[in-house]
TORSERO-612458 format. One record per residue (C-alpha): x, y, z. Coordinates in steps of 0.001 Angstrom, whole numbers, plus 524288, in hexadecimal, padded with zeros to 5 digits. Each point is the difference from the previous one (the first is absolute). Layout:
REM TORSERO-612458
XYZ
...
//
This chain:
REM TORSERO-612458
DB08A5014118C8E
8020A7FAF280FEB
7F838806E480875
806688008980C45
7F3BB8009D80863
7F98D7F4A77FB17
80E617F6457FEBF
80284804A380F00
7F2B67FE5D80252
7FCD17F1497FC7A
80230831B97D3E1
7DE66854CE77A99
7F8F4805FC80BFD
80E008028C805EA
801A38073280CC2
80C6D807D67FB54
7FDC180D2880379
80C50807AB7F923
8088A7FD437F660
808327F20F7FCD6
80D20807C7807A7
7FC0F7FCFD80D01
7FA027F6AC8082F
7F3288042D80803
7FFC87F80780EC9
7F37E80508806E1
7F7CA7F99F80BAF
7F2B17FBEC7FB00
7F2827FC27808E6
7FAD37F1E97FE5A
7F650800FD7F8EF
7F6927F66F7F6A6
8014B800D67F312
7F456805EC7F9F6
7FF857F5717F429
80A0C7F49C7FCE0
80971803A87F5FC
803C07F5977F54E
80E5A8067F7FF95
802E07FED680E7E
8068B7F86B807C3
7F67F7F86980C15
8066F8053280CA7
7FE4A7F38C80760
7FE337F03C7FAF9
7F43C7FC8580A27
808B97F68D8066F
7F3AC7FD2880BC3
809E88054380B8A
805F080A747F90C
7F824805747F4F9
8088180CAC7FD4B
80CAA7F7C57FED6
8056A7FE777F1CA
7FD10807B27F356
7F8C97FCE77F459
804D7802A77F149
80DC97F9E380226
80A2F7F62180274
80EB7802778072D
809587F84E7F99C
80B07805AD8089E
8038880AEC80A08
80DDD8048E800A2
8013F809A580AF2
80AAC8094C8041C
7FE7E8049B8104E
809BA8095A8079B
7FDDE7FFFB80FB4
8067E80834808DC
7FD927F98280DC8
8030880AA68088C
7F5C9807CD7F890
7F5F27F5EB7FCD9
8025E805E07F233
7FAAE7F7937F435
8036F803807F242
7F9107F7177F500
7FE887FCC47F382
7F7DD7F5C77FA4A
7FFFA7FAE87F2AE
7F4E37F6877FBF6
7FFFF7F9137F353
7F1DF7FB667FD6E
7F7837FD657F4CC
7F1B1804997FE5D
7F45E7F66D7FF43
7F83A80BA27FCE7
8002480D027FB35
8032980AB0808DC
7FE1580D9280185
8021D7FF8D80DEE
804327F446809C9
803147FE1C80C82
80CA27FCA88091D
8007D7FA5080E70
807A58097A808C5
7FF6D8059280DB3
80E26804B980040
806D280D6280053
7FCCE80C197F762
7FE157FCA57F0B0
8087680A277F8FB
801027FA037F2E2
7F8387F75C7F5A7
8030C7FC4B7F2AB
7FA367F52D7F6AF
8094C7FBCF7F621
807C780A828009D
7F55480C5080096
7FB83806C580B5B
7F2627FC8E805E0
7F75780539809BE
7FE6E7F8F180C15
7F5457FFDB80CD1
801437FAC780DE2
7F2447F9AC80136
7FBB77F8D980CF0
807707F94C808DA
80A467FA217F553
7FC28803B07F290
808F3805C97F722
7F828804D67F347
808768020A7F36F
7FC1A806BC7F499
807EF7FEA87F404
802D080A497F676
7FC4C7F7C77F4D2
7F65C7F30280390
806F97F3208006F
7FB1A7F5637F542
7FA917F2D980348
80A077F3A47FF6B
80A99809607FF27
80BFF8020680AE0
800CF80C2F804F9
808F0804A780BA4
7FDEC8092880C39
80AA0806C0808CA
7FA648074780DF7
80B04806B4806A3
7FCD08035480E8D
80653804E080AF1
7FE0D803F180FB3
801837FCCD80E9C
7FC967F1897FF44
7F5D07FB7D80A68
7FFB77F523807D2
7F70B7F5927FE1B
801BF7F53880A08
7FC517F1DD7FBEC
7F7B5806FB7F2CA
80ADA803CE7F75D
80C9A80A28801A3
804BC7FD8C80E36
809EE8063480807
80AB87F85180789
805368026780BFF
80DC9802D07FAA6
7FA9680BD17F6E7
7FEE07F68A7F540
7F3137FB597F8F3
7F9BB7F5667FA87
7F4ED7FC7D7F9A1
7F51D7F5328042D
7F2FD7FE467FF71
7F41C7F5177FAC9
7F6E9802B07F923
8067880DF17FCD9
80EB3805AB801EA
804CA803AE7F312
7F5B680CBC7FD8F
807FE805CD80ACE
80CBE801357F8C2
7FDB07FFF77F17A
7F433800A37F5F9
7FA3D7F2BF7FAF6
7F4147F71D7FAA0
7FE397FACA80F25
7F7657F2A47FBC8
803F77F215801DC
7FB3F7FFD77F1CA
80A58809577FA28
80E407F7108036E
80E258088D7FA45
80BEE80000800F7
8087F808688076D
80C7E806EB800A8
802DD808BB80B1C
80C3C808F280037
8027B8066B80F2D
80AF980B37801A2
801788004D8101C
80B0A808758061E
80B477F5FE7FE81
801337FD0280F5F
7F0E57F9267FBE6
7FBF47F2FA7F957
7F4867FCCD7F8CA
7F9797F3817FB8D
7F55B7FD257F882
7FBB27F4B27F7C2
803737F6467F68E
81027802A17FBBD
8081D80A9F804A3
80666802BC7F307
807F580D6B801CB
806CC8077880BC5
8074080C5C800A3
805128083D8090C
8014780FAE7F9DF
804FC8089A809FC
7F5CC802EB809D9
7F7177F4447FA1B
7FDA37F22C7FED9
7F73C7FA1A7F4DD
7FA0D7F1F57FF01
7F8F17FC477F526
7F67B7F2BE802EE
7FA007F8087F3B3
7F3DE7F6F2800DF
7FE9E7F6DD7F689
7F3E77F95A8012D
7F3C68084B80253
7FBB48040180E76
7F317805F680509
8013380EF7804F5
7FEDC7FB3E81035
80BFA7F6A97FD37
80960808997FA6E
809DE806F280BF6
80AD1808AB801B8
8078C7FF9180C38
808C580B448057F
807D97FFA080BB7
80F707FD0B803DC
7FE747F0F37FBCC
8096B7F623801D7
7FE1D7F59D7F426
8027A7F19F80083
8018E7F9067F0FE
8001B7F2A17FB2E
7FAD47F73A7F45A
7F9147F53C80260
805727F1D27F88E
7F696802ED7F4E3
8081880F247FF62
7F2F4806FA80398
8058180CD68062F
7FDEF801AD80E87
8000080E2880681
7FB118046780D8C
8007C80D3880809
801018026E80D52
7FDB980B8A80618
808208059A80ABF
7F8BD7F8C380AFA
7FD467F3657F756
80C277F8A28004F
7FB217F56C80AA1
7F9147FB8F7F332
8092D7FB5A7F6CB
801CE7F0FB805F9
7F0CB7FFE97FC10
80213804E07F2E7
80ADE7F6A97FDEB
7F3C47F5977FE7C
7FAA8805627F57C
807647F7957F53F
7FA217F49A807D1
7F44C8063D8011E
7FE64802977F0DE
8044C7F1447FE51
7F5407FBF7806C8
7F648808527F9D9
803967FC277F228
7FD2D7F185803E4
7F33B8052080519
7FC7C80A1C7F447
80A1F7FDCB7F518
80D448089D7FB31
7FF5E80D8E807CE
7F9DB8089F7F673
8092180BEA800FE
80D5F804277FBE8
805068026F80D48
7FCCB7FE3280E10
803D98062880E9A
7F85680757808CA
8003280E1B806F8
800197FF5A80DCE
7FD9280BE28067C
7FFED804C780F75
7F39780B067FDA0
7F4BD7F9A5809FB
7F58B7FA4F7F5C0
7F5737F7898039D
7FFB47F9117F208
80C587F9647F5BE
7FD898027E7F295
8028E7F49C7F493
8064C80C3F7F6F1
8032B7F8567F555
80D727FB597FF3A
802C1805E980B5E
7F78A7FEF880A9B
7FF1B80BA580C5C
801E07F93A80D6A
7FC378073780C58
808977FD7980C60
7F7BB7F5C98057A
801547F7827F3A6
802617EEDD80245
802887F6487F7AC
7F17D7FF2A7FE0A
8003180C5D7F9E0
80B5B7FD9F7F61D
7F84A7F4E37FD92
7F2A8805117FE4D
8053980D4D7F831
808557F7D47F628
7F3477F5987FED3
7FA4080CC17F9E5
80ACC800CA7F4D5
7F6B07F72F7FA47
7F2BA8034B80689
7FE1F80C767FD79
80C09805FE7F950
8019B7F7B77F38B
7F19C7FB7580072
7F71F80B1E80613
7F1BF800F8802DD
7F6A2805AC7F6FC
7F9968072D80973
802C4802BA80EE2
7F3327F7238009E
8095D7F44E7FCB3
80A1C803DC80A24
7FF587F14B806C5
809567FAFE7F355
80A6B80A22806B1
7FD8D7FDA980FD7
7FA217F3438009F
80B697F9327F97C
80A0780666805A4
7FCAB7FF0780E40
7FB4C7F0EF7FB98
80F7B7FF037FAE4
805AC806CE80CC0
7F7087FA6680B10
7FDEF7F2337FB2E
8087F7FA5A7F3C7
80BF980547805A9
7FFBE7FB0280E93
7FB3C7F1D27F7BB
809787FEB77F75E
80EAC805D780644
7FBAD7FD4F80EBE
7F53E7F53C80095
7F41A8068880586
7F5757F89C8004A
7F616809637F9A0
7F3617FA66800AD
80261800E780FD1
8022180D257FDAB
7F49B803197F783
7F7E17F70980802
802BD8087B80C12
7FE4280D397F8CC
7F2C17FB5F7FACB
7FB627FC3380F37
8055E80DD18046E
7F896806A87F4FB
7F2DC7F95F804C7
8006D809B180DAC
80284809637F49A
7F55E804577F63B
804EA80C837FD9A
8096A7F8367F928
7F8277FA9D7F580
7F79780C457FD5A
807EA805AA7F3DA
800807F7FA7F512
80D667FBB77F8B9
7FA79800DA7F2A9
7FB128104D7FFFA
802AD8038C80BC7
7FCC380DCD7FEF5
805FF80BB97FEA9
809598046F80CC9
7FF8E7F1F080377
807C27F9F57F679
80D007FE8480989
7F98D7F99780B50
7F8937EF9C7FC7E
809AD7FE407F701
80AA67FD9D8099E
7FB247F845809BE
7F44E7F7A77FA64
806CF7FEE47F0D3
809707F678804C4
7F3F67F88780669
7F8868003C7F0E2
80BAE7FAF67F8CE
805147F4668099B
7F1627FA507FEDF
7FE7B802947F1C3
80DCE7F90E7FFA4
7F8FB7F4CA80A18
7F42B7FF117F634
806637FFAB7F221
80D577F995805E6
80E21803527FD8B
8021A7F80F7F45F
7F77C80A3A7F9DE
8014C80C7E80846
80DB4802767FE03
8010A7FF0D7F320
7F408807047FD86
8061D80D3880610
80AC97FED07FAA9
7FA047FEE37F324
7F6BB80AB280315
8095080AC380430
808BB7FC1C7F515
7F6598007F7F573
7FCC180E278060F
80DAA806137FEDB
801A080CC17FEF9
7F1F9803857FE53
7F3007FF4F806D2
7F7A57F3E580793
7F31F8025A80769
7F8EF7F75D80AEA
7F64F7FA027F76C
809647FC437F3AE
808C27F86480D78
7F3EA7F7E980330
7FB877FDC57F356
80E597F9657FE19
7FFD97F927809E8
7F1497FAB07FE03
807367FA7E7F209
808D87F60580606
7F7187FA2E80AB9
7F34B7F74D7FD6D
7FEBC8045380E3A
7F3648094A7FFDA
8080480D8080746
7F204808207FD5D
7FC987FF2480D99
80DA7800078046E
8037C80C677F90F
7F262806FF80595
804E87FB9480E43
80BE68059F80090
8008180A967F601
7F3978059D80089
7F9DE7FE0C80DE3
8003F807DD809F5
7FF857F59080B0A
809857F27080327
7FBC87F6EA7F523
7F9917F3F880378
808167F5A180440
7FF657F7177F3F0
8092C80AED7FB19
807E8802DE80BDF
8055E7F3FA80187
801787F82A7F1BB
80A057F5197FEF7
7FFE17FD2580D32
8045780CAA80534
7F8837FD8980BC7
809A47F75F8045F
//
């Protein structure tokens, strides 16, 4: 993600209560459970920020999803289809969701009872208990007046349109899920708009109709995304479409009052070029970017397809597609580790792309931010390694760039850039944390990085200057 304000600056016990003909949707009081239940599903995966995101008991393999909007209505119709299998057994297990009205719940293929717990809890009982190491499936339709969720999820455009955007949560807004950076699927996401609409969404479009009154669009992903990167955009697009040499598929949106945008998007190829000589092949199956004219104070790396808000540079194509590989095909383990995302991508933006296509000298330019940050202690107050929770989007930004060009200083290119490379790429398509990173790193040095590490990752004040200026940074 780009934060506006900081790049200007310097995101059997079943519950069914009737018979197996009908599904039972009721509103339920938090409450704690009197005793832990072998055969339930844990309502939340104790990731340290968010405790109550993610469920226990099972795995999504895949989410194909089915969505009718009406704009002039704010209407949302749903249905969601989740193919997971069970790690557990379960009697009863629990869905992310904070979307319209629940009218329907089946697993495989027999009505279950269902409960709105909390702030996004969707509880499903089955009507018979689903069997450890076995796949099981789960469709929730839903439907109602969609709301608006600005910069956190389902968002309203200025045209009458929507889209959806939002770190570390978006996709509870718009359909039911297993919202943990631990639970990557795949997704396929069919949209039927009234036919004078467009929609986009991630990954391939791979079927549009027009029927009468309607226009359908059906979007594949191929490789598995995390719940705040998948999108769908709504709104009277214009498209632009390419391939790049290599025939990866290029598509970008523009909304109405987006169009001044499309000589910047005509850089991504070179953009993508110079991120595979930084990170390795681009790790998806296509590319492009959704640019829309809604007033947003963050971008969004949506993967594939990232969501650009009208103030959007070249820095920010940059620093969204940098995330195709930090934090879309290798993601944090927790929102603990969120430096692997931020720090590398405003480190690719800021620094290794004025170096290497304009000649910037960047050791002027992190010798210069360092002597502004001394007037500036606030700055060095929230760690980059845990930075808490609510604070994640803020050191990341603007003192992450500052911990990678000195750990590049102190360990030298010759083995920082392959080292990343070889990092993120060994991570693809799963999971990395903070501490596995610098115990990596620690491998291919004799250089002692203890101290270094501690300093920059885990202080809460400028570290010495032994470590602020290594390799003759100082100049």
């Amino acid at each position: 993600m780009d934060v506006s304000a900081w790049k200007r600056c310097l995101a059997v016990g079943l519950l069914v209560a009737g018979t197996l003909s009908s599904t039972y949707v009721r509103s339920a009081p938090v409450a704690a459970e009197a005793s832990a239940d072998s055969l339930r599903g844990a309502t939340g995966l104790g990731d340290p920020y968010y405790p109550d995101d993610g469920n226990g008991g099972y795995q999504v393999e895949h989410y194909d999803l089915a969505i009718g909007y009406d704009p002039p209505s704010r209407k949302l119709d749903g249905t969601a289809r989740l193919n997971a299998v069970a790690t557990q057994a379960l009697r009863t297990f629990s869905l992310d969701y904070e979307g319209p009205a629940v009218s329907k719940v089946s697993v495989n293929n027999l009505p279950a009872t269902v409960t709105r717990d909390g702030a996004h809890e969707l509880t499903v009982t089955p009507a018979l208990p689903v069997l450890p190491g076995l796949p099981f499936t789960v469709v929730v339709e839903y439907s109602g007046i969609q709301d608006d969720h600005p910069e956190s999820g389902w968002t309203l455009s200025r045209s009458g349109g929507a889209f959806v955007a939002g770190e570390p949560h978006s996709a509870t807004t718009w359909f039911p899920l297993n919202d943990t950076p631990s639970d990557k699927a795949t997704v396929d996401v069919t949209v039927t708009v009234p036919k004078e609409w467009q929609a986009i969404s991630n990954g391939l479009k791979v079927r549009e109709e027009v029927d009468g009154p309607n226009r359908t669009v059906r979007w594949s992903s191929r490789h598995p995304t995390l719940g705040y990167l998948t999108t769908v955009a709504i709104d009277r697009f214009e498209f632009m479409e390419g391939r790049r040499p290599g025939g990866t598929p290029l598509v970008s949106a523009f909304a109405p009052e987006a169009g001044d945008k499309r000589e910047l998007e005509r850089r991504l190829p070179e953009v993508l070029d110079f991120l595979e000589s930084l990170y390795g092949p681009y790790p998806f199956e296509s590319a492009g970017g959704i640019y829309i004219d809604t007033d947003l104070h963050i971008s969004l790396e949506t993967q594939t397809r990232p969501i650009y808000a009208p103030w959007t540079d070249l820095n920010t194509v940059v620093h969204e597609n940098a995330h195709q590989w930090w934090g879309d095909s290798m993601s944090v383990r927790q929102w603990s580790d969120v430096c692997l995302n931020e720090c590398f991508a405003s480190y690719t933006a800021d620094y290794l792309w004025p170096e290497r296509k304009d000649g910037a000298d960047v050791d002027a330019q992190y010798r210069e931010t360092v002597d502004k940050f001394r007037a500036e202690p606030e700055r060095w107050e929230i760690p980059l390694q845990n930075p808490g929770a609510g604070k994640e989007f803020t050191a990341v930004y603007y003192r992450g760039p500052l911990f990678l060009h000195a750990l590049r200083r102190t360990i030298g290119d010759e083995v920082f850039f392959p080292a990343i490379s070889r990092f993120v790429q060994s991570h693809a398509y799963g999971n990395a944390s903070m501490p596995e990173f610098r115990r990596f790193i620690q491998s291919l040095t004799e250089t002692d990085l203890t101290g270094f590490f501690a300093a920059w990752l885990d202080d809460t004040a400028m570290p010495p200057d032994d470590y602020l200026y290594p390799g003759g940074l100082r100049g």
